[in-house]
N, C-alpha and C positions, 0 to 999 in steps of 0.2 A: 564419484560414482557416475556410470554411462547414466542413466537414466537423468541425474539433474541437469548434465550435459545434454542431453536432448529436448528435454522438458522445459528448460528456463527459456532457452531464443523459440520456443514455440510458443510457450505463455505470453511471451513480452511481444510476439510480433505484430498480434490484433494492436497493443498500442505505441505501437513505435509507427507503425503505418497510419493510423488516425491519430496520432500529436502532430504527426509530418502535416495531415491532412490539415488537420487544424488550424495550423502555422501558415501554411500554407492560404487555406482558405475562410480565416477567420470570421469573413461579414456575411458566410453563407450559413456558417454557422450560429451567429450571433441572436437570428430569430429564435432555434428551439431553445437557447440557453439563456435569453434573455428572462422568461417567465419564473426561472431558480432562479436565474442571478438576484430579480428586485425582491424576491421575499430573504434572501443568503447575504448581501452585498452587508447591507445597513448592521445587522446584528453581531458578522461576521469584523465589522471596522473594514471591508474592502471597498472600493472604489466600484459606482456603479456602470461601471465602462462595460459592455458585453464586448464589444472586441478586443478589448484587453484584455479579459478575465478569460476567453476562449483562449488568448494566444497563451498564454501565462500556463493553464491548464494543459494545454500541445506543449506546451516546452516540457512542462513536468510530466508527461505521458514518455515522449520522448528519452527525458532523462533517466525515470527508473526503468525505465524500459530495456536499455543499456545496461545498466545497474545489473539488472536481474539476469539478461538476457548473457553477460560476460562472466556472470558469476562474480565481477570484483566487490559489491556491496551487496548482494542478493536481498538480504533481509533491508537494509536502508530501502533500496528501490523499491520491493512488495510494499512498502510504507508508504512511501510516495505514492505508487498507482494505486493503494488503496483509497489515498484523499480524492484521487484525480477521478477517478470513476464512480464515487459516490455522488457527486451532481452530477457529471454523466449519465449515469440511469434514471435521478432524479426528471429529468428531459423527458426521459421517455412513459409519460402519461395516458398508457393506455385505458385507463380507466374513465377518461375525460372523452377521448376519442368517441365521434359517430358512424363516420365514415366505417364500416365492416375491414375492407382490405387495410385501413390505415391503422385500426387497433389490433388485426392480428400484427399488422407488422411494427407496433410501438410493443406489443407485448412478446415479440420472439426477440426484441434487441434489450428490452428491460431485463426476460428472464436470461439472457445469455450475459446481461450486464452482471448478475446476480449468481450466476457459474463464475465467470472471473471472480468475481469478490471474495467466492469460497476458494478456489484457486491460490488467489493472494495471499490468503490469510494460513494455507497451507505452507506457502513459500515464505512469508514471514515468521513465522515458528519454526524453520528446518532449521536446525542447530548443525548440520551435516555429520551426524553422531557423537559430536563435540558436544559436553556439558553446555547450561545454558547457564548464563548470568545465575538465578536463584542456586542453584546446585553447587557453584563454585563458589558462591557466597557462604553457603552450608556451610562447605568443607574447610574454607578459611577459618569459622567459626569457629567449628570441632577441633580445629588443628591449634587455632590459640588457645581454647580451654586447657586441653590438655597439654601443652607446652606450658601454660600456667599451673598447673595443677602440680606439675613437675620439677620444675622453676620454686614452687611453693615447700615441696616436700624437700628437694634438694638444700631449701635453705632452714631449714625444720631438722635434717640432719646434721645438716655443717654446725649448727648451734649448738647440738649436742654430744 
């Protein structure tokens, strides 16, 4: 359909442009991500590196970013940028904030982190009117029962 085509590389571009960013400029970002990383790292079993865990993060932004954006894994990707921008937003702490101009603008990038995330979670459930895994599960079900059923009677005939 036009519309996933146009939808997907618009969804993915805020992060295929900030995983580049990310990659890019890891140790400027390593301050806001540092204060999730050390409560995330330990619990997590990851490595308390904030410049590693930023660049790690930019690659996986980047990657489903792709993903979604070409349409060839659409749903894997939404997956991916969903892990990826859950401590992304975590960052953004406006609630901590004193500064006036500094918590409106931690609280316009959280709540538009939290528009993506609805976004994503859109795009990971689009089955693109294709049954979904449970449905087809169903219908395999249904379909052996009653091949059994019949398989049973046919042999309930033949006996007799």
């Amino acid at each position: 359909m036009i519309v996933r085509r146009i939808a997907r590389p618009l969804l993915s571009s805020i992060f295929i442009f900030g995983g580049i960013n990310a990659l890019r400029y890891a140790t400027a970002h390593k301050d806001a991500a540092e204060p999730v990383i050390k409560k995330l790292a330990a619990p997590l079993g990851l490595p308390e590196d904030s410049e590693l865990l930023v660049r790690v993060n930019g690659a996986a932004m980047v990657g489903g970013g792709v993903l979604v954006a070409t349409g060839k894994a659409p749903r894997l990707g939404s997956l991916v940028l969903l892990g990826s921008i859950i401590p992304t937003t975590l960052t953004h702490q406006w609630w901590a904030e004193t500064d006036p101009q500094k918590k409106q603008g931690e609280q316009v990038q959280f709540f538009k982190n939290l528009s993506l995330l609805g976004g994503l979670l859109l795009a990971a459930a689009d089955t693109e009117g294709k049954p979904g895994l449970t449905y087809r599960a169903k219908q395999a079900k249904n379909t052996a029962r009653r091949e059994a059923k019949m398989a049973a009677l046919q042999a309930k005939n033949a006996a007799h």
